[in-house]
Structure formats: structure tokens, C-alpha cells
Steps between C-alpha positions, in 0.01 A plus 500: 500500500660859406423792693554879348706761684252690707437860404752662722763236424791695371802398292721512813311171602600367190856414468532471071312808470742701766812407274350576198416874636872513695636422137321758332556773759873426485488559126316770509781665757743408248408663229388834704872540553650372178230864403692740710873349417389588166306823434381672245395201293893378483493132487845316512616180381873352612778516248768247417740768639338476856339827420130598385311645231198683390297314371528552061180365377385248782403764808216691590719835404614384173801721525850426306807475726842531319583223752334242238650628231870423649562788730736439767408837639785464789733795449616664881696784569645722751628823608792391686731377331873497559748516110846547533663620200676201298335233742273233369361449835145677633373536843207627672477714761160412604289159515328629167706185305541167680669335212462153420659267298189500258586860432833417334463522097237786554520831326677783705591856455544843709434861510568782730270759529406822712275468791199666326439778239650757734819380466599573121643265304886527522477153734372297221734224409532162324625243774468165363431471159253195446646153547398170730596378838715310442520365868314533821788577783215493763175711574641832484791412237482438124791489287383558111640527128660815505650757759354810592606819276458694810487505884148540679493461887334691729144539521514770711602731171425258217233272365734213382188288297563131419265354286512086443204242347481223286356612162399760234121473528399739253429198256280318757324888555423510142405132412203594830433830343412284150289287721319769670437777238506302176320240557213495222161588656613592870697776700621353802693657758869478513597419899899584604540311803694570863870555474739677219543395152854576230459579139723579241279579234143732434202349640117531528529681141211332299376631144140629466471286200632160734263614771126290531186710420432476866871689581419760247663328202455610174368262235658555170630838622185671409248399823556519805141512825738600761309830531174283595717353818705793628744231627793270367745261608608474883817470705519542833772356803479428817611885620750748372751404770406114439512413128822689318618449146860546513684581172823296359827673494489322139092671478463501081459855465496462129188314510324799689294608157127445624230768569410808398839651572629219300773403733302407808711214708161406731124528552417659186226243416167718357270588791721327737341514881842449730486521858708335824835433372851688481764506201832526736844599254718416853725830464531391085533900399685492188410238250804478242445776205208697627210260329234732400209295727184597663550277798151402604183617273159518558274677247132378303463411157328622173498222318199360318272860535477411857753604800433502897799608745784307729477507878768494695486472911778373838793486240823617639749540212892584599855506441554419179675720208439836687868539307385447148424805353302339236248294768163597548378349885138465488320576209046525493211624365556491114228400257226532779118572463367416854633612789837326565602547880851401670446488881811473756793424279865521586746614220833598658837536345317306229622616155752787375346748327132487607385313842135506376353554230093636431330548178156615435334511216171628486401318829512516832832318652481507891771410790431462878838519729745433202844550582746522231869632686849445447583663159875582440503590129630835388193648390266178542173527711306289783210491319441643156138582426412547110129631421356455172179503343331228403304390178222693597753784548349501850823578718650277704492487897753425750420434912727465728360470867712493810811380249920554571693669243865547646867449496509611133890544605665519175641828346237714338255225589087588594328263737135584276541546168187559267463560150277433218261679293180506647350373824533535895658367805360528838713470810346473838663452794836382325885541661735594213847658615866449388710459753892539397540585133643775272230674370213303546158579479191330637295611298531566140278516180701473156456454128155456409380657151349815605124371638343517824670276767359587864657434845265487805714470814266431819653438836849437408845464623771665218870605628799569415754288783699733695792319357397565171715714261373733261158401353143628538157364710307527192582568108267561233642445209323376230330680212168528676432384854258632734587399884247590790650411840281518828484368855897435428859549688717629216874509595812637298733548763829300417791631403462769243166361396199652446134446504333567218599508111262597249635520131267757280169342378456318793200562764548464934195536732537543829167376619555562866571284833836490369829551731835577262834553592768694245807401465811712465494551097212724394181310366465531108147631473446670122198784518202277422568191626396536828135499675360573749606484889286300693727424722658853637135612462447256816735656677325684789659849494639650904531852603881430577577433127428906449780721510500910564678654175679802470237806633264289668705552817362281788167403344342182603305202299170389629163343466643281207359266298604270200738328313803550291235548119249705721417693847482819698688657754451800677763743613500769788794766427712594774880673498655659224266539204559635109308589206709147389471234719542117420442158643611132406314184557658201451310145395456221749634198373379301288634836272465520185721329234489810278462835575106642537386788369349741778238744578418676811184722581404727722104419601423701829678648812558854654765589289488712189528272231845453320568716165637195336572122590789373326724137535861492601763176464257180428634149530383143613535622882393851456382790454509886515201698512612888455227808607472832408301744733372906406605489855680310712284236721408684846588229828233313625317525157460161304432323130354207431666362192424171308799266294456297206776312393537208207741393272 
């Protein structure tokens, strides 16, 4: 006879059931945590290595890891390392290395370089010229191929880099770059992993015609629906500091011929979106002959009647050909019709002659927090901004917000270049200085071909570094420019700098809130190029800035009102008085940057009024207001006279 469980029997009283539930609980636990050791839909498979993977086809994120395309993706380096002229044997001064005997037959090389972009360039120098360890002497101690062409030891003064890893992946980056982007029918998202990666040779550098529809390809050169997607291929890392490409001593800069500036070494892939990695040049500053590259390009496509724009966001490019005066660092924005945007990005002592590099053309190219610093090029630039129209003739638009333009250190060099023909760059909130150069400028407009290009500067930082030689704050200099400044510190005071530069046919506006500081050569201001004086008229004027002239005797200034442009003052006469009295009232600073023209008028009082009112001397700080009386002013009497001053 069977019996069923009673109602309230539960599957603790049954023994099969219990393990059955235990099982599936336990599983259930398992793969909770296998979620958060993998976020982000990353799913990883083991490697024959002893590694893992991202998953290239067979996970839930369908990404393509260079990893499974032959990657070793193992390079290491340090700042401490110890070269002895003539020696082949390299030490480490930290426990950055920990050698092993699986490191010997790895690439190896070394570079000495300054601290940061403050420190010029003169430290620069090849140590070890690349080779492999040859042996592993124990965890701090290699011996490798060659010796050392120079001596680097103290990290106190020096950064002594040693680079080592097993291979050149840039074949392994490009074979996954094939994989990802090419692919017939799909776009798929090309994943750098953890760690630091060598090449020797141009990478992510696809063709619009090799690219799928899906990556904004072109079909037959003549199509293209990338407009319909505003997006195309993907690459992202693991974190700027995380996931570094580091160039080859050997790097093929002959094969740098891709993108629109037609000799783009990386990244110039149409409509590229790049984000959380680092290109790393390890102190390389001077590749041999001065390749004309552009270093690391990011720019849209037009291809096929359609075009969209590259993003580019967390990238920290540095330290590599900052001596070529033939490298462009970071180059973005070309060939654009949406709204392209570069967010956070690090370029430092990246590139010779320009650090960065933004074009619009008849769109609207935007940065947030870009830093491009370390420039040490006679006459190169930190960032070079070129405005064109587009082919709508519709001008082209430039934003930078909250962005750092500096250490444009070489002679003659600007820190913010624009030029073009047409269009319009808007700087809010942005730090642009030079810091020790021979006349260098931090802001500068040249060239151009004559039509409107406009500078709005909001809220900004622009200096001249005390130890600074020659040089100006700001130069306009191209054949039309129109700058309006507000809200901004302006300062020109290095060594026999000055502030402001305006060549003829050229526009400034002073549109107030602005605090300048001269320098000790005079400003070049032609008559009609400068407007307005928003600033000194914000200057509250103060009783003690008036001064009794000759015949006013001991008068006194009162019941005063004002600003530098316009206000009233009354004055009570007292001591010895003529028919041809005078007073002076100097400006409050802000002054003016050229000198106002003045009027003074007598509205009320006890006094007679004056015969005639005519100015004295007039300059930026100044000026003379002289009287003329029928009689001379009786004590105790007063005027009430009224001052308008602009430029």
C-alpha cells in the first residue's frame, strides 16, 4: 500500500529531493560569481599559453581579442633601469623586472627621457639600441646582445626606461582587426586586452573599401549607409594606464601612408570610435630621418556620399617623436558630418612639429579636457586648429571645453594656433600658457585666405611663463581674424613680452570680466583693431585715484560715482585757485589696453561754470582733464562734472 506525502510534507523530509535542490543551489552560486569575475559581458576561455581570451565568435560579447589571432601581448617595462656605457649587462633598480629565464631571447631596448614635459628635451637619449636578452643573471640582472651606448643610473635625475617582450604583435593586431571590421555582413568590436603590447609596423589602418557595410565600408567605392548609423568600428582596452601599444625601435615608418593625411602610422580607420588604451613611444624621440608621420589619426570618412565622425575618449598618447620635426602627435576631426567628440585624451611630448592636430570642416568638432603638451619644435604648436568651410560652405566649428594647451617650448613656437578660411573656435574654460620658450605665443591665428575666422575665449587661462623670453600672450595674425575674449586672465609678463599683437585687418573685443597684465614691450594695437573695454569699464572708479592739478590748489574729490568709460565726481575748491586749473584721474585696473578717448562735463554745482573743458596727456592709465574759468573757482564752491571714456 503507498501513501502520498501529506500536504505540509516538505522536501527536507525527503532525502533525493534535498540533494537535488543542494545541487542546484551550488550551481547557481557558481555561476553568480563566475558573473562578477567577468563584467561587462567579458566571457573567458583558457589558452594553451596558461592565459585567457575573449571570447572571438563563441561568447555572449562576440568581441575579437588579438590574443586569438597570435598576440603574445607580454611586453614589460620600467623606469629604473641601471646602463653603463660599453656594458652588456642591465639592472633594475626597483622590483618592476623579476627576470626569469623565460625572458631570455625576448626583444629589449632603452631610452632615457626627461621626467615630464617640463623638463625639455636635452635628456633624451638612445641607451640600448634594440637587441635580446641574451641571459637572465637573476631577477634584477639581464645581460643582452649589445652594450649600452650610454650610461643611465639614477632615478632620482633620470628616467632610465627598459623595455623587454617576446614579439612584434602588430601582425596578430591586424589579422583581429580583419576579423572584426571586415568581416562581410557584421561590425564587431575589436577588444585589446590587460597588459602592454610591441609593434613594429602601422596598425588598425583598414581601407573604406575593405571595411563591411556594417563598419561603414564602401561597396564598389561609390556607396557607402554609414550616415544611417552614425557609428563604425570599435576599439577599446582595458584603461589608458592598462592596455599600451608600444612602438619598435625597428617601427616601419615607411609603411605609415594611410588616412587622410596619407601617412597616418595608427587609428586612422574611417569613423573609428577609440577609447581606453595608450600608444607609449618609451622616451623613442627621434625616429632616424625625421619620417613625415601623423602618429595616431582619428578623423570620419566621405566615402560612398555618406560620412559620420570618429570618437575618441581615456586615450593617453606620449613620448614618442616629440624630436621629429616632421611628426604630427594626434591628429582628428577630418572628413566629419556629425558631431565628432574627443573626451579626456593625453597627448604629451607626442610628435615634433604638431602635438595635436584639429580640423573642421563645415561641422562641429568638439573636445572635453584634451590635453595636448610637450611641444619642442622651433615654430611647431600644441595643438593646431584649421577651420574651413564645408560643402555647404557653412563654416566650420571648433570647441574646446576645459582643454590644456601648454609647453609649446620651442623657439618661435604658439601653444594655439588657428587658421583657415572660414569658421569658429570656441574656448571655454581652457589653460593655454608657454612656459620657457623664445618667443612663444599662446595664442596665435595665422594664414587663412582673407575670410571670417572668429575666436570666442570664455573663462580661460592664457600666459606668457615668467621664464619666458620675448614673445606675446596673444597674436593676431592672419589676414582676417576676429577674437572676442571675456571672463579671462590674460598675461604677457615674461621677459620682454607683451600682451597683445594685432597685425592690421585684424579685429580684438574686449568683452569685459577680463583681468590683463602688460608686459614690458609695448602692445601692438593698429587704430581699428581694437573694441571695446568691457573690462576697465568694470572697474569701479575711487575718489583716491583723483589728483589736484596745477591751480586747483587743495581741492577735494567727493560724492563719486562710476567707472573708468563713465561717472561723476564732484569737487569742492579750496587753496590756491586760477582761471587754469587741472586735475588727473587715473584708471583702476583692469586699464585699458589702448588709450580712451575722454570727455568731461560740467552738469551742476555752485561754481560758475568753466569757459572751456579741454584733455591733457591720455594713455592706458590716464588722464588729464584741463579747465578754463572767466574767473577763478571761489573756495568752498563746487562742480559736478561727468567722464566718458572709450577706446
Amino acid at each position: 500500500m503507498k501513501f502520498l506525502p501529506k500536504r505540509n510534507d516538505g522536501f527536507a523530509n525527503h532525502p533525493f529531493l534535498a540533494v537535488v535542490l543542494t545541487l542546484f543551489n551550488i550551481a547557481g552560486i557558481m555561476w553568480g560569481l563566475r558573473m562578477l569575475q567577468n563584467p561587462s559581458g567579458t566571457y573567458s576561455y583558457p589558452q594553451s599559453g596558461g592565459g585567457s581570451s575573449s571570447s572571438s565568435g563563441g561568447g555572449l560579447d562576440q568581441t575579437i581579442n588579438p590574443l586569438s589571432y597570435g598576440a603574445k601581448w607580454d611586453a614589460k617595462f620600467t623606469y629604473s633601469g641601471v646602463f653603463s656605457s660599453g656594458s652588456a649587462t642591465v639592472t633594475c633598480q626597483s622590483v618592476d623586472c623579476q627576470f626569469t629565464s623565460a625572458d631570455v631571447g625576448k626583444i629589449v631596448f632603452g631610452f632615457e627621457s626627461p621626467f615630464s614635459a617640463n623638463n625639455g628635451v636635452s635628456s633624451y637619449a638612445t641607451l640600448l639600441t634594440q637587441t635580446t636578452i641574451s641571459a637572465v643573471n637573476n631577477a634584477t640582472s639581464i645581460t643582452v646582445g649589445t652594450t649600452a651606448s650610454a650610461s643611465c643610473n639614477n632615478p632620482s635625475s633620470a628616467v632610465c626606461i627598459l623595455v623587454w617582450g617576446s614579439q612584434d604583435d602588430a601582425t596578430a593586431i591586424n589579422a583581429a582587426v580583419n576579423a572584426a571590421w571586415t568581416t562581410a555582413g557584421s561590425c564587431k568590436a575589436l577588444q585589446f586586452p590587460n597588459g602592454f603590447a610591441l609593434i613594429g609596423s602601422p596598425v588598425m589602418n583598414a581601407l573604406p573599401s575593405a571595411l563591411s557595410s556594417a563598419c561603414g565600408g564602401t561597396i564598389s567605392g561609390s556607396t557607402s549607409g554609414i550616415d544611417l548609423t552614425q557609428s563604425g568600428p570599435e576599439v577599446f582596452g582595458q584603461g589608458p594606464g592598462n592596455t599600451l601599444l608600444i612602438p619598435l625601435p625597428s617601427f616601419n615608418y615607411a609603411g605609415c601612408t594611410f588616412g587622410l593625411s596619407t601617412h597616418g602610422c595608427i587609428g586612422t580607420t574611417p569613423n573609428l570610435e577609440a577609447h581606453d588604451f595608450g600608444v607609449f613611444g618609451a622616451g623613442q624621440s627621434a625616429p632616424a630621418g625625421n619620417p613625415t608621420v601623423t602618429l595616431f589619426e582619428l578623423n570620419g570618412s566621405q566615402q560612398g556620399g555618406s560620412c559620420t565622425g570618429s570618437t575618441g575618449f581615456n586615450l593617453t598618447l606620449s613620448n614618442w617623436a616629440v624630436q621629429d620635426a616632421n611628426a604630427t602627435g594626434f591628429d582628428m576631426g577630418q572628413a566629419a558630418c556629425g558631431a565628432p567628440m574627443y573626451t579626456n585624451d593625453v597627448a604629451e611630448l607626442f610628435g615634433g612639429v604638431k602635438t595635436c592636430n584639429i580640423t573642421s570642416a563645415g561641422t562641429v568638432v568638439s573636445t572635453y579636457t584634451l590635453a595636448c603638451f610637450g611641444n619642442y619644435i622651433n615654430g611647431g604648436s600644441s595643438v593646431q586648429m584649421t577651420l574651413q568651410p564645408g560643402s555647404a560652405q557653412a563654416p566650420g566649428v571648433i570647441n574646446t571645453d576645459h582643454s590644456y594647451f601648454a609647453n609649446c617650448a620651442g623657439t618661435a613656437a604658439q601653444c594655439a594656433q588657428v587658421t583657415g578660411s572660414a569658421g569658429m573656435w570656441n574656448s571655454k574654460g581652457d589653460f593655454i600658457a608657454c612656459v620657457s620658450a623664445t618667443g612663444c605665443t599662446p595664442v596665435k591665428t595665422a594664414g587663412g585666405s582673407g575670410a571670417s575666422v572668429t575666436l570666442n575665449l570664455d573663462g580661460d587661462s592664457v600666459a606668457v611663463g615668467f621664464s619666458a623670453t620675448g614673445g606675446q600672450a596673444i597674436w593676431l595674425n592672419a589676414l582676417a581674424s576676429t577674437m572676442h575674449v571675456k571672463n579671462s586672465v590674460v598675461i604677457g609678463t615674461g621677459t620682454n613680452t607683451s600682451l597683445l599683437q594685432i597685425t592690421a585687418g585684424n579685429k580684438f573685443f574686449d568683452d569685459g570680466g577680463n583681468s590683463f597684465s602688460n608686459g614690458t614691450v609695448a602692445n601692438g594695437i593698429p587704430a581699428g583693431t581694437f573694441f571695446g573695454s568691457g573690462s576697465a569699464c568694470q572697474a569701479v572708479q575711487v575718489a583716491g585715484n583723483f589728483a589736484d592739478g596745477a591751480g586747483l590748489g587743495t581741492s577735494t574729490f567727493g560724492t563719486l560715482s562710476g567707472t573708468n568709460c563713465h561717472g561723476q565726481v564732484t569737487i569742492t575748491y579750496a587753496g590756491a585757485l586760477t582761471t587754469t586749473p587741472s586735475f588727473t584721474m587715473t584708471f583702476v585696473a583692469p586699464q585699458y589696453l589702448v588709450a580712451p578717448s575722454c570727455t568731461l562735463t560740467d552738469v551742476g554745482g555752485t561754481n560758475a561754470f568753466p569757459t572751456q573743458i579741454a584733455n591733457g596727456a591720455i594713455s592706458t592709465s590716464s588722464v588729464v582733464f584741463n579747465l578754463t574759468f572767466a574767473v577763478a573757482p571761489t573756495a568752498t564752491n563746487t562742480d559736478i562734472f561727468v567722464w566718458n571714456c572709450s577706446p
